[in-house]
C-alpha positions, 0 to 999 in steps of 0.5 A, a space after each residue: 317123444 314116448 314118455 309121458 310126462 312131456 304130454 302131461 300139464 298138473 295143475 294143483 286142484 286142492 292143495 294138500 293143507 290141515 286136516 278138514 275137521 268138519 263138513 265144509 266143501 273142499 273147492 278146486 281152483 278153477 281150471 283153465 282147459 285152453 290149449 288142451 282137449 283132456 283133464 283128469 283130476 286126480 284125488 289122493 287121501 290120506 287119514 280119514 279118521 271119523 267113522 261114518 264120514 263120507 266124501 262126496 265128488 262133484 264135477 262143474 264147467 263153465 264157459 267163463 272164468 268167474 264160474 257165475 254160470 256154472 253148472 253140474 256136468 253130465 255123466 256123458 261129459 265125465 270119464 268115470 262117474 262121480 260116485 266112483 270118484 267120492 269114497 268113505 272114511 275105510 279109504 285112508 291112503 288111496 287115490 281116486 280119479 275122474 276125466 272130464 270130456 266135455 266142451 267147456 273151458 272152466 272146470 271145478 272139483 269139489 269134494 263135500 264131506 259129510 259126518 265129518 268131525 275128526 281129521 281128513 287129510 285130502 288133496 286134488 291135482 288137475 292133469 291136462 293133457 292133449 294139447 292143441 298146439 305142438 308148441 305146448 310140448 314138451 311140458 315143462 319141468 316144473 309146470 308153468 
């Protein structure tokens, strides 16, 4: 299989809702990286009216579920850095992106706004790909 979306698993992160309209963390679902060895969340924007407003990425893992334990990742276990990954109100209509390459199953995004008083629109997707197990493969359509 040449094409690519048979080797890549979404899984919603942040769905896209109502406008965030103040300063409170936007949290992730917990993704479950079993079966696979890649992940890449992937943040689209779209109005980010308040001038002043920043949108700051933090990358978590954890080897349980509850994410009791969790702590921030290291910059050698993500591809890309989270400052990269954070943005501004001036990027309305963008995406961003960071991969995380680290060893533990459970992993988080979460995306603090702060000066944020007027509409944000902001969503996450979770990507998996590198299966373990061929018999992952192909990805269903739609995703599991």
């Amino acid at each position: 299989m040449r094409d690519m979306i048979s080797h890549l698993f979404p899984k919603r992160a942040i769905s896209p809702a109502a406008a965030v309209t103040n300063d409170t963390p936007l949290v992730s679902q917990i993704i479950d990286r079993q079966g696979f060895d890649a992940l890449s969340f992937l943040i689209a924007t779209g109005d980010l009216a308040d001038a002043g407003a920043t949108f700051t990425v933090l990358v978590e893992h954890d080897d349980a579920a509850g994410f009791g334990t969790a702590t921030a990742v290291p910059d050698e276990d993500l591809v890309g850095t989270e400052a990269r990954a954070s943005f501004t109100q001036a990027d309305d209509n963008k995406c961003f992106m960071i991969g995380y390459q680290g060893i533990k199953r459970y992993v988080r995004l979460t995306i603090t706004p702060a000066g944020n008083a007027a509409n944000a629109f902001i969503s996450a997707i979770a990507l998996l790909g590198k299966p373990t197990s061929p018999n992952f493969l192909p990805a269903s359509n739609p995703p599991a």
